[in-house]
KEVO-135484 format. One line per 8 residues: their letters; for each residue x, y, z of C-alpha. Coordinates in steps of 0.5 Angstrom, whole numbers. Layout:
A	X,Y,Z | ...
END
This chain:
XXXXXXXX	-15,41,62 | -18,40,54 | -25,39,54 | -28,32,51 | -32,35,46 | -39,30,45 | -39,29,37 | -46,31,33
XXXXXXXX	-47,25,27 | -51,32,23 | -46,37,25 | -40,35,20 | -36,30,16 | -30,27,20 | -23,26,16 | -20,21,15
XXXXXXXX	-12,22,12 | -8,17,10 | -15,15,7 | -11,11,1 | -7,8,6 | -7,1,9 | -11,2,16 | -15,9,13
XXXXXXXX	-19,5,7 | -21,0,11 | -23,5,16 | -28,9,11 | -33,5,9 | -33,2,17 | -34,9,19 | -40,10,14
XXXXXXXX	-43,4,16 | -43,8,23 | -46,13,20 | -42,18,20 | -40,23,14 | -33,22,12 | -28,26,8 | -23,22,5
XXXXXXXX	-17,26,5 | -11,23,0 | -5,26,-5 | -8,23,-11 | -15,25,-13 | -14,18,-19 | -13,13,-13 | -19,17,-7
XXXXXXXX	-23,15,-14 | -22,9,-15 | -23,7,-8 | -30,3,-8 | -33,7,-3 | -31,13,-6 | -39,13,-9 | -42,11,-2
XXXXXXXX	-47,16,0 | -44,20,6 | -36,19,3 | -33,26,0 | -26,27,-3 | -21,31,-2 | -14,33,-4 | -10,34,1
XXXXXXXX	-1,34,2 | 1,34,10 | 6,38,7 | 2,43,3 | -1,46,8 | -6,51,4 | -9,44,2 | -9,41,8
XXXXXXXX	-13,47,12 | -18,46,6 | -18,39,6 | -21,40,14 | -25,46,13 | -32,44,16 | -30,37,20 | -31,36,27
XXXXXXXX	-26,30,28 | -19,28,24 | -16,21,24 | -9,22,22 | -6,16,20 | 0,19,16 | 7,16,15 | 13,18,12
XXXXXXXX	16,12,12 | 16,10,5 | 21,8,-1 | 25,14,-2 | 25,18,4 | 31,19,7 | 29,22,14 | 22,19,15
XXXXXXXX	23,22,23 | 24,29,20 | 19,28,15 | 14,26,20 | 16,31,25 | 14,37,19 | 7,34,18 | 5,33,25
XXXXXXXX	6,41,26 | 2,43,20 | -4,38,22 | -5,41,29 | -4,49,25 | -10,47,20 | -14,43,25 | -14,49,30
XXXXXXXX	-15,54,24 | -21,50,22 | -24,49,29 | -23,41,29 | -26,38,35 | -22,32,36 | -16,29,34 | -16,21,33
XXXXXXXX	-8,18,32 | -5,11,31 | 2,10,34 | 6,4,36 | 7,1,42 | 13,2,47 | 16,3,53 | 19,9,54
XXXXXXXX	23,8,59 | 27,4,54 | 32,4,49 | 26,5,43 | 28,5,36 | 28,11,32 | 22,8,28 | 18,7,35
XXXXXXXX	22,14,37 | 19,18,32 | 12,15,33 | 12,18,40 | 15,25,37 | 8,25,33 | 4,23,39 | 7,29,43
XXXXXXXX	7,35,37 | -1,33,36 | -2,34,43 | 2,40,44 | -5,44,41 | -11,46,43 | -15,40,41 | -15,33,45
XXXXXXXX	-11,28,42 | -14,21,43 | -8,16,41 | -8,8,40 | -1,5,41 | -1,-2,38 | 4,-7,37 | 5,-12,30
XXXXXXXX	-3,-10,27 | -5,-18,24 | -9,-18,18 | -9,-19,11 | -4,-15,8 | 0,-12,13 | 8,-10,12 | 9,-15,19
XXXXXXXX	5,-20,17 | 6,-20,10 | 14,-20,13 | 12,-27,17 | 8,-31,12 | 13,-30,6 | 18,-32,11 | 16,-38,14
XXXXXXXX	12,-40,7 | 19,-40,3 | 24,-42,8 | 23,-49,12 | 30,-47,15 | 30,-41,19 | 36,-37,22 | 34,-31,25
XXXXXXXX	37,-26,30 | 34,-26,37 | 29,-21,36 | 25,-27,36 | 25,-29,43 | 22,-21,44 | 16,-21,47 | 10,-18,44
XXXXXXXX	2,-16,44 | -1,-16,37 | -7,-15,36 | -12,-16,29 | -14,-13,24 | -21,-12,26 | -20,-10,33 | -16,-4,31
XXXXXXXX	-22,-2,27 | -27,-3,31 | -23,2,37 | -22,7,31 | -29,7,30 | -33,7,36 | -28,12,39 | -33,18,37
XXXXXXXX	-38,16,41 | -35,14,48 | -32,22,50 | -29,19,55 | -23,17,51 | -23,24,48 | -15,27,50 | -13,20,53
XXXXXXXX	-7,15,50 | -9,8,51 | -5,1,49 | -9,-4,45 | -8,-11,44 | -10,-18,44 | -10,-22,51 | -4,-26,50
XXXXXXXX	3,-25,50 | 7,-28,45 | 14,-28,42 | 16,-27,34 | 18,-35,35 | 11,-37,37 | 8,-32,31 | 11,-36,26
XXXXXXXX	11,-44,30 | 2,-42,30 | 2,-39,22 | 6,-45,20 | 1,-50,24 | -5,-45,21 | -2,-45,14 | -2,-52,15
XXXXXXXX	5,-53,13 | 11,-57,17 | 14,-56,22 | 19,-50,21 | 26,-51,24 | 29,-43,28 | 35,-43,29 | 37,-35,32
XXXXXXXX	44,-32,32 | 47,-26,35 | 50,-24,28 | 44,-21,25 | 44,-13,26 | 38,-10,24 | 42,-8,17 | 43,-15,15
XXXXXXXX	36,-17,17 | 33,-11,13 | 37,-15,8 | 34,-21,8 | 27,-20,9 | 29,-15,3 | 31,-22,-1 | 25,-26,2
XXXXXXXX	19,-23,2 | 16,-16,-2 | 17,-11,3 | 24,-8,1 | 30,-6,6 | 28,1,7 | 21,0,10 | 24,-7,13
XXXXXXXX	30,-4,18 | 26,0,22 | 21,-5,22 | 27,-11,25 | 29,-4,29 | 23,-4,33 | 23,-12,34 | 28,-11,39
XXXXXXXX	23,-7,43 | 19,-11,49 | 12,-8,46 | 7,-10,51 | 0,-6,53 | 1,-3,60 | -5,0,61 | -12,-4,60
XXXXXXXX	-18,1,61 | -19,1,54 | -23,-5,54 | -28,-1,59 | -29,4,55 | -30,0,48 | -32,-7,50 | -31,-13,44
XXXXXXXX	-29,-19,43 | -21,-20,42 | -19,-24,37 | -12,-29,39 | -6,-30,34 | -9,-36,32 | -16,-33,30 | -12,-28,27
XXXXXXXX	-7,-31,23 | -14,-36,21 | -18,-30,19 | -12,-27,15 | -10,-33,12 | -18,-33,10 | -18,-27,7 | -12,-28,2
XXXXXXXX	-15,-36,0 | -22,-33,-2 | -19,-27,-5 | -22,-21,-1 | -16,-17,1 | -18,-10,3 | -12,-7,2 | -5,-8,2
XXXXXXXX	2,-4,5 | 4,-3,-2 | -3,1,-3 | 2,7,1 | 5,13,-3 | 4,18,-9 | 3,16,-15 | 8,20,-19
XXXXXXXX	7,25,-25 | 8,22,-32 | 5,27,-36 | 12,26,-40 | 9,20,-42 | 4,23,-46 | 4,20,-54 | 2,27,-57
XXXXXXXX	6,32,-53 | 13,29,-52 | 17,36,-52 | 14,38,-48 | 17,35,-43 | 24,37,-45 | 29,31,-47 | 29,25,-51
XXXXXXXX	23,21,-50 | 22,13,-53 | 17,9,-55 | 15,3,-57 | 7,2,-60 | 4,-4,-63 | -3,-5,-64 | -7,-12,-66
XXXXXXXX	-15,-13,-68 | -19,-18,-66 | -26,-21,-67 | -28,-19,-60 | -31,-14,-56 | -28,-9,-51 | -32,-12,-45 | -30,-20,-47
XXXXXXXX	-23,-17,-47 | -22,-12,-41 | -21,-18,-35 | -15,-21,-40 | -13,-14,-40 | -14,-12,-34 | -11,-19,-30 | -4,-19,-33
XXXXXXXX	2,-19,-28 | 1,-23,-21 | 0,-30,-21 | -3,-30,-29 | 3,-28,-31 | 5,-23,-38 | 2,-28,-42 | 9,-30,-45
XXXXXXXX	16,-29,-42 | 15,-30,-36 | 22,-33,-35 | 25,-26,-38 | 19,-22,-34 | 22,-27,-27 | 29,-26,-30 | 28,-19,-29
XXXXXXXX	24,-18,-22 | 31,-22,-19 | 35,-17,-23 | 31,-11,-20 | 31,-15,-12 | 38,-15,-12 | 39,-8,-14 | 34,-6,-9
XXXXXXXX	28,-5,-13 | 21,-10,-12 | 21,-14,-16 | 16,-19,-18 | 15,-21,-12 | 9,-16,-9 | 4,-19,-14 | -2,-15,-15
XXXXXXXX	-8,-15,-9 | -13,-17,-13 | -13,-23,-18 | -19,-20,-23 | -19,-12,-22 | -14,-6,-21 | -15,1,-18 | -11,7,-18
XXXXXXXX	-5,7,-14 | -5,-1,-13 | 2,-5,-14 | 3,-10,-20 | 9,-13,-19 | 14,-9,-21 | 10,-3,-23 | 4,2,-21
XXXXXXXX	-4,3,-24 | -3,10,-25 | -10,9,-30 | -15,3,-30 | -21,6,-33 | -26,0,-34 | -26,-3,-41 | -22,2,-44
XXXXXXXX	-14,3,-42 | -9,0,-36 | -4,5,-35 | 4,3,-31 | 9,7,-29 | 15,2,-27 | 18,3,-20 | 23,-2,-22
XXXXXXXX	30,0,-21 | 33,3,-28 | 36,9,-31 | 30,13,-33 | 22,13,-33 | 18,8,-36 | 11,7,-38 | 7,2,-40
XXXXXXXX	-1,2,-43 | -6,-3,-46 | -12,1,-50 | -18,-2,-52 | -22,1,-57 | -28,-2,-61 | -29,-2,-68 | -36,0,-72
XXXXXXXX	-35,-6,-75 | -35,-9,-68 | -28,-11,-68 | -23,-9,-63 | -16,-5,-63 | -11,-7,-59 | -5,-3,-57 | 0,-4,-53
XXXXXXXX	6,2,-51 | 12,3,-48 | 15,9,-46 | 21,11,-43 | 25,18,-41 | 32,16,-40 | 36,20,-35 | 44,21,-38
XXXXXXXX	48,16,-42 | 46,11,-37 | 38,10,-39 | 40,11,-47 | 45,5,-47 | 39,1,-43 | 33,3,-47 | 37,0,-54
XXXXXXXX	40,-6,-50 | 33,-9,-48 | 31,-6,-55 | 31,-13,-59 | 28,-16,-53 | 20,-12,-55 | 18,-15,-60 | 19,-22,-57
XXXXXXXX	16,-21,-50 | 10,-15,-53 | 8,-19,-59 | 7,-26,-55 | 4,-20,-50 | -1,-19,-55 | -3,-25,-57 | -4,-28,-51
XXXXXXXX	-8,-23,-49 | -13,-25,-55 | -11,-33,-53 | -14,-31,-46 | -21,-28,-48 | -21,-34,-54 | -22,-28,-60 | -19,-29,-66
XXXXXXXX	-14,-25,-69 | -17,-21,-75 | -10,-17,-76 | -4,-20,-72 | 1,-14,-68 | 3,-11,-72 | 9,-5,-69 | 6,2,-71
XXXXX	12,7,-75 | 16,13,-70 | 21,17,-73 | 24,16,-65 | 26,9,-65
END
């Protein structure tokens, strides 16, 4: 029988992977406010750096791949305890199961090598004597391959997790927000036990004190009992919208579901079908010793549904679902250096001077996209977000998490921050559908004069015929959408155009 190790604050940082993630950077400042050392672990230096605690006394940040294990026993090095909160279920991964799987195998080597004490896991809930879904499936396979070593595992399986950007309750507000009439399956009437955002935290945190629950799995979920209809009918009432008509029907498979949260919501059809999957599964906690072990105050649906819902109205989203995933390397996207990334590489520069400085023009900068806008087109920009949705890319629809600031690895309707470095440069990468790489920066650069540069940039890798044909067939459309881009820029600071934009001369066009 496994030990359950006492954890000593002053004897080493705890790890956090997946620290970048929905769950994980919320958890690192709670930590700390605990008074625990903590090693955020991530992929992306740029995105652990952009984070807000990443300066915290007390947070370290570390590079760390489950898939590269000599990263990841680095990462580890020193820790007494490790929260792993890594998932392969992303756009792009065609067998999340097999992925997980791996990256479960390599955790436990590292961790017995590095001398971890303990093992922290969020799973999902689930009755194993069913039939689960292949999501919920491949969640318990990872549960037994990290408790299949040496370290005690401590597992938390939960059902749909409510709170501010979450995929699920992103799923449930879009829906029930934009269709008055809904036809759904009848997965609906599934009974569940969710639980808030802010529990699920408070568990994860106080579990290092209590080491009782070192080497035990444990359900966690509010009090009552719901089903997916009753979610919808309480977010609608605190949503303060009319009463909204369900009408279920045994036609929608998981596939034309996925479909259609796909259309409806921003959470795309790879992530949205495991997710449907798992909706047919009764997920309902069995097992209540937890709330023994880690008292607290558990909210219900509504209060959990109200304080997501007040989160959103004041604009203090912590972190979203789209905030999972690597930022791709574009050093391609380089202007100084274009062979050397091989092939033919476009671009298209422009540059204005305005009687302002950086700092007046950075939040225009820097609050493009989302509700604002592009600051002129927004018609072609929505034109394009419904090409890209149809064709199974996100679209416009995601928005941005914050209406006034950015950080590495945020989404930003159609792209990514691959760069935010304050008063100076915003940097894009496109994960839209389309025929190739492309980029899109804005710099700022102050003048002696006191004047200031602006210059706006796309680039774009094609790939094959396909991505040759697209960069000239939107072409014509540039100066139209990225001179207004400009000059709307300018407009929103209220700073006068010294030199109007201007295209910059390249031998590639």
């Amino acid at each position: 029988m496994k030990s359950n190790p006492l954890l000593d604050k002053d004897n080493g940082p705890v790890a956090v992977l997946g620290a970048t993630g929905y769950i994980g950077a919320r958890l690192v400042p709670r930590l700390v406010d605990s008074g625990w050392r903590v090693r955020a672990v991530g992929r992306n230096v740029e995105k652990l750096g952009g984070r807000s605690w990443s300066h915290l006394e007390g947070v370290e940040a570390a590079c760390g791949d489950v898939f590269k294990p000599d990263t990841l026993e680095k990462s580890l090095d020193g820790c007494q305890a490790v929260y792993y909160l890594v998932h392969s279920m992303q756009p792009g991964v065609d067998d999340f199961a097999a992925a997980d799987r791996r990256a479960a195998e390599n955790l436990v080597a590292a961790a017995e090598r590095c001398g971890v004490k303990r093992i922290i896991y969020l799973a999902g809930l689930g009755d194993e004597r069913g039939e689960l879904s292949h999501h919920l499936r491949s969640r318990r396979e990872v549960e037994h391959i990290l408790g299949s070593g040496k370290i005690p595992l401590t597992v938390f399986r939960a059902a749909m997790i409510i709170g501010s950007g979450s995929a699920s309750f992103e799923i449930l507000r879009y829906l029930v927000e934009r269709l008055p009439v809904m036809v759904t399956p009848r997965w609906i009437f599934t009974r569940c036990q969710p639980i808030a955002i802010r529990n699920v935290l408070h568990y994860l945190v106080s579990t290092l004190d209590v080491p009782e629950t070192s080497g035990e799995t444990f359900d966690i979920g509010m009090n009552e009992v719901v089903t997916y209809n009753d979610l919808m009918l309480i977010y609608a009432e605190e949503a303060g919208l009319k009463e909204r008509l369900i009408i279920p029907v045994p036609v929608l498979t998981p596939r034309l579901s996925s479909y259609w949260i796909h259309l409806v919501t921003p959470v795309p059809a790879s992530l949205a079908r495991p997710l449907a999957e798992g909706l047919k599964n009764p997920v309902i906690c069995k097992d209540n010793r937890i709330r023994e072990l880690i008292p607290q105050q558990l909210l219900d649906c509504r209060e959990a549904v109200r304080y997501a819902l007040e989160k959103m109205r004041l604009q203090q989203v912590e972190t979203s679902w789209t905030d999972a995933g690597s930022l791709p390397p574009v050093e391609w996207s380089l202007r100084e250096d274009p062979d050397w990334a091989g092939g033919t590489i476009f671009y298209d520069e422009r540059r204005m001077i305005v009687a302002a400085g950086a700092e007046q023009l950075w939040p225009a900068v820097v609050g493009i996209g989302g509700k604002t806008g592009w600051y002129y087109g927004d018609f072609l920009w929505r034109l394009r977000g419904w090409l890209d949705r149809l064709v199974g890319g996100p679209g416009l629809s995601r928005g941005r998490r914050d209406p006034t600031s950015v950080q590495p690895g945020d989404a930003l309707d159609f792209w990514r921050v691959l760069v935010a470095d304050q008063g100076h440069r915003l940097k894009l990468v496109a994960e839209m559908k389309v025929p190739g790489e492309a980029v899109l920066e804005i710099s700022l650069t102050e003048c002696a004069d006191g004047t200031t540069e602006v210059r706006q940039s796309a680039r774009f890798k094609p790939h094959g015929l396909w991505g040759l044909l697209y960069w000239y067939a939107v072409l014509p459309f540039h100066n139209l959408v990225f001179v207004g881009m400009l000059k709307g820029i300018a407009r929103a600071s209220d700073a006068e155009i010294i030199l109007h934009p201007e295209k910059l001369h390249d031998p590639t066009q």
